[in-house]
C-alpha positions as CSV (number, residue, x, y, z in Angstrom):
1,X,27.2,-23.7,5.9
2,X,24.8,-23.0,8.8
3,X,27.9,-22.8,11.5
4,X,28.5,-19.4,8.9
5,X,24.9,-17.9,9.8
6,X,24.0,-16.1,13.3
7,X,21.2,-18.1,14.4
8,X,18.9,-15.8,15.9
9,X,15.9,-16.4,19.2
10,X,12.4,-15.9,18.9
11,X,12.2,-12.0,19.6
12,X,15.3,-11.2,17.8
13,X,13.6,-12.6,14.9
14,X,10.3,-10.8,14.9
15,X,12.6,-7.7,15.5
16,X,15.0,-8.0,12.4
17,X,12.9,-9.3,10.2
18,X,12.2,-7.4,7.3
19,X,10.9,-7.5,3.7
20,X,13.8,-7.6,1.8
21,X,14.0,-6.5,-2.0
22,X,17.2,-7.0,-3.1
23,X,19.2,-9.9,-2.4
24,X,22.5,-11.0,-2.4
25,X,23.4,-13.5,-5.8
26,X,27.0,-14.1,-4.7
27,X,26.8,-15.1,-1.0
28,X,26.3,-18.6,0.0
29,X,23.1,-20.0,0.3
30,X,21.7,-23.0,1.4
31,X,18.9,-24.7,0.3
32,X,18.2,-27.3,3.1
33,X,17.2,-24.2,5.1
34,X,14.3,-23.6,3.1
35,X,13.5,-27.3,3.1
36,X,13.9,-27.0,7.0
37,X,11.9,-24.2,6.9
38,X,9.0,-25.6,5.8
39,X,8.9,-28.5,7.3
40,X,8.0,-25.8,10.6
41,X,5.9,-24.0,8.8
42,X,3.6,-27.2,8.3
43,X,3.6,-27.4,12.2
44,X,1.6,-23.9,12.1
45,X,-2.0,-23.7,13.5
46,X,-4.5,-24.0,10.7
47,X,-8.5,-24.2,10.4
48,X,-9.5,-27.6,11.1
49,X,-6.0,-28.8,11.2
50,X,-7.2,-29.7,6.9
51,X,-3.7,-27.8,5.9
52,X,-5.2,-26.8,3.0
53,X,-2.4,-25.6,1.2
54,X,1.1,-26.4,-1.1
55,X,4.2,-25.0,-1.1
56,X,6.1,-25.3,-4.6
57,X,9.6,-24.7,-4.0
58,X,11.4,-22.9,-7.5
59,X,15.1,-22.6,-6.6
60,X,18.0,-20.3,-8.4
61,X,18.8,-23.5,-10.9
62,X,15.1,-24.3,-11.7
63,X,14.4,-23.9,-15.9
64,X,11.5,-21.8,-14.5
65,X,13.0,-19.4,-12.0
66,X,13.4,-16.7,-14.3
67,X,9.9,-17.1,-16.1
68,X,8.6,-16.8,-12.5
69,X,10.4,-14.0,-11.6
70,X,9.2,-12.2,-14.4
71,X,5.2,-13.1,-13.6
72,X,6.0,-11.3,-10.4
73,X,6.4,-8.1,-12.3
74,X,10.0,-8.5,-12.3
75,X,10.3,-7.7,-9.1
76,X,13.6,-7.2,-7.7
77,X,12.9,-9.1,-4.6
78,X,11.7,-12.0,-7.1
79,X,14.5,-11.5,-9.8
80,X,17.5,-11.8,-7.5
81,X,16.0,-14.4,-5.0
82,X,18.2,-17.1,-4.6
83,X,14.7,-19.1,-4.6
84,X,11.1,-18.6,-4.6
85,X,8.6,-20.0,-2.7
86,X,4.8,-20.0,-4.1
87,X,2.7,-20.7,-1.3
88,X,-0.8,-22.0,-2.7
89,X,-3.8,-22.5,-1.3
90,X,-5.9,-25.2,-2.1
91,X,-9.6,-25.5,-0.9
92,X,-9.9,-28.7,-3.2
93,X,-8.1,-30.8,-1.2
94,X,-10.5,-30.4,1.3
95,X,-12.3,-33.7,1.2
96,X,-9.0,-36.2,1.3
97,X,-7.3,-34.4,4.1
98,X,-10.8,-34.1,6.2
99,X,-10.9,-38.1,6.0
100,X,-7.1,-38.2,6.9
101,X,-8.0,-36.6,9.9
102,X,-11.0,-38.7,10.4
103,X,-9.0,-42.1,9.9
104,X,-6.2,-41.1,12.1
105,X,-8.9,-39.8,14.8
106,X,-10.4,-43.3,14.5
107,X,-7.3,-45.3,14.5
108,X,-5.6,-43.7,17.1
109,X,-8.4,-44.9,19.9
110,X,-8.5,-48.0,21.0
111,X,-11.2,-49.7,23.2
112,X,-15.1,-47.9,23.3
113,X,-15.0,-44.8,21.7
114,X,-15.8,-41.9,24.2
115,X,-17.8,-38.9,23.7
116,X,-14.9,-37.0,22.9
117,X,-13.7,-39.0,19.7
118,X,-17.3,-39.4,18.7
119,X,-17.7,-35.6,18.6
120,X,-14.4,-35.3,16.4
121,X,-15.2,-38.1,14.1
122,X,-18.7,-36.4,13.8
123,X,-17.0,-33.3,13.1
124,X,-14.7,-34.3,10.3
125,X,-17.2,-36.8,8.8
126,X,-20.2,-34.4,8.8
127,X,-19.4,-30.8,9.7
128,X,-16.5,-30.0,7.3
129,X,-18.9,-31.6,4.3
130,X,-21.2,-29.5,5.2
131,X,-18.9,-26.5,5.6
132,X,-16.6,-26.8,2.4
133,X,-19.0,-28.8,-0.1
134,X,-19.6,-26.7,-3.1
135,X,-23.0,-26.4,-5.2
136,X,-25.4,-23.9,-6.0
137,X,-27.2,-22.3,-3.9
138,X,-25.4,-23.6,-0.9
139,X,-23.7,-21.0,-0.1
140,X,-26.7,-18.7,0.6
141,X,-28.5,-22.1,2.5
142,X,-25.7,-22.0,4.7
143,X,-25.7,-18.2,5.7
144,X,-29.5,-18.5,5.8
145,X,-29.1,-21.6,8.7
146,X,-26.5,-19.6,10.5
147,X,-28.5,-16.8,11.0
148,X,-31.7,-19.0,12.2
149,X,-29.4,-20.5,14.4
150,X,-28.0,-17.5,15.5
151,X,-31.3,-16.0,16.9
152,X,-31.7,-18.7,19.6
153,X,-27.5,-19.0,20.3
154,X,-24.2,-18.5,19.4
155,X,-23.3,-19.0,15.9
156,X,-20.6,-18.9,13.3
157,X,-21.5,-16.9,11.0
158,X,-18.4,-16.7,8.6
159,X,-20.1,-20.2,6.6
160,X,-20.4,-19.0,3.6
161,X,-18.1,-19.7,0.4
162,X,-16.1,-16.4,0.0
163,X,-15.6,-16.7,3.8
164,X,-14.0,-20.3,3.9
165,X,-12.3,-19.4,0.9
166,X,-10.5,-16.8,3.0
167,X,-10.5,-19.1,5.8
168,X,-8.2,-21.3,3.9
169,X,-5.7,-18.4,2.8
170,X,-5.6,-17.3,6.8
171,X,-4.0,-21.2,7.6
172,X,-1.6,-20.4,4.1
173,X,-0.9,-17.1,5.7
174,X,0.0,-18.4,9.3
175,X,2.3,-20.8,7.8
176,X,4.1,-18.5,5.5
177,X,4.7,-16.6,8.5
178,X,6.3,-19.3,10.5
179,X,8.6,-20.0,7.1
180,X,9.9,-16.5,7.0
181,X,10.5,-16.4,10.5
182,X,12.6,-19.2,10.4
183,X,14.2,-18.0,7.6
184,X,15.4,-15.4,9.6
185,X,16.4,-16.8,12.8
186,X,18.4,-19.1,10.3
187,X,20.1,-16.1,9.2
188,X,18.2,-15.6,6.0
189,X,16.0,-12.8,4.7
190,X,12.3,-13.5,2.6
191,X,9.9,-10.8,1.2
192,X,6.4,-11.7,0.7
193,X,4.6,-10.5,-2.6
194,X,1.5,-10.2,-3.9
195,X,2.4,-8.5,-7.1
196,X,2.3,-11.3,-9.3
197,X,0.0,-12.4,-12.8
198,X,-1.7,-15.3,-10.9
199,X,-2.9,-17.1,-14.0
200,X,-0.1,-17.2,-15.8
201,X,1.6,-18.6,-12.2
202,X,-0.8,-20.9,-12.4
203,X,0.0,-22.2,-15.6
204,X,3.6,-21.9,-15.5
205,X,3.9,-23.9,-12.4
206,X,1.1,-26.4,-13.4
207,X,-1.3,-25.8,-11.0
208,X,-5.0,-27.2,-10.5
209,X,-7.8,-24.3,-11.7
210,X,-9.5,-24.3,-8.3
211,X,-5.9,-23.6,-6.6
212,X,-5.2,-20.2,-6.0
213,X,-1.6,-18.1,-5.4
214,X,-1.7,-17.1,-1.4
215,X,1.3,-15.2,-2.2
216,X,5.4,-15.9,-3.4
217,X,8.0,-15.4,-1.1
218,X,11.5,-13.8,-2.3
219,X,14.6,-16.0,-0.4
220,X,17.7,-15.4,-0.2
221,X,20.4,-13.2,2.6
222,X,20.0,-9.6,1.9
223,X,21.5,-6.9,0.7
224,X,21.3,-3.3,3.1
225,X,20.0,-1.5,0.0
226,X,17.2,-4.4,-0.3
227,X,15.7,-3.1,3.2
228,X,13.5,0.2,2.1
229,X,14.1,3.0,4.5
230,X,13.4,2.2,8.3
231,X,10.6,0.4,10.1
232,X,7.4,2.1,10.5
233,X,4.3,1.4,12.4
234,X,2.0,2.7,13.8
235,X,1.7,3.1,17.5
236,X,0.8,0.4,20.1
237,X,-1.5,2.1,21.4
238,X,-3.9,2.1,18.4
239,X,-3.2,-1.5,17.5
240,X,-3.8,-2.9,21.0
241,X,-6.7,-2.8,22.6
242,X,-8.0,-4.0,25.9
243,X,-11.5,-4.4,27.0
């Protein structure tokens, strides 16, 4: 199967990629490539290297496919995907993967621990509790000791909950990214959505309460009448910017 696919470099990627809308139902299409896929994308960078998200993988033959499909407002791009990916963030997993870290931070030294490894430990065994625990009230506590702090140095100020909530969708994001891309040097096309009825996702796919939909991604190889008119951006010059 993949000897059939143009296997594309890096830039030629980025350059061809597109979000395709209607895809192709009779070419073939290999699912290992997906699997492949996103097996990179969990090499992606990601706050605090926690990898605080899922990907659920709903192929063509799942019972569900077409129930999903239709919560993404029957999209095209979701109704003729050879398979969907539902990329899922999840900010409650926070505490397990923060001691995963810790433990294989601790484990991997051996001999007297140097300052270096007791900084780390220190930082997943005391910062990240104090950054993603949830009560009342924290929230505000923690904007109020950034900006105390923040008088006499530098400071992160992004501390509060609806900033580490997006925190956590940025490292889904980055990932996804790194999935679609290798989607296409693989010779496959994705389209990201967010047009979807996340509750009823939610329920449909079995998915904790606190977890929330990052976005689906439409797979499959594309059709030309999938890609919307041509590429448009706008210029360089207002996106780039050098001080």
């Amino acid at each position: 199967m993949r000897n059939k696919l143009q296997e594309l470099g890096f830039f030629e990627a980025v350059e061809q990629r597109r979000s395709v809308r209607i895809f192709d139902q009779t070419a073939p299409f290999d699912h290992s490539i997906v699997q492949k896929c996103l097996e990179a994308a969990i090499l992606s960078p990601n706050s605090s290297n926690l990898q605080l998200y899922n990907f659920v993988r709903v192929p063509e033959n799942s019972p569900l496919k077409d129930r999903l499909a239709q919560l993404c407002m029957g999209q095209k791009a979701a109704t003729t995907a050879r398979e969907l990916v539902v990329v899922v963030t999840r900010r409650d997993l926070w505490k397990s993967h923060a001691k995963a870290n810790y433990d294989y931070i601790k484990k991997s030294y051996e001999g007297k621990p140097d300052k270096k490894q007791k900084q780390a430990l220190s930082y997943y065994g005391k910062l990240i509790p104090k950054l993603y625990s949830y009560y009342p009230g924290w929230s505000l506590i923690k904007k109020l000791i950034a900006w105390w702090v923040g008088l006499k140095r530098p400071m992160v100020r992004e501390v509060g909950e609806t900033e580490v909530r997006i925190s956590v969708h940025k490292s889904a994001s980055l990932a996804a990214m790194t999935f679609m891309l290798g989607m296409k040097a693989s010779g496959y096309d994705t389209c990201p959505m967010e047009g979807h009825d996340s509750k009823r996702v939610k329920k449909l796919l079995n998915l904790p309460s606190s977890s929330e939909i990052c976005m689906i991604i439409g797979c499959g190889k594309g059709l030309p009448e999938g890609v919307y008119g041509e590429r448009f951006r706008v210029p360089t010059v207002e996106l780039i910017k050098e001080s």
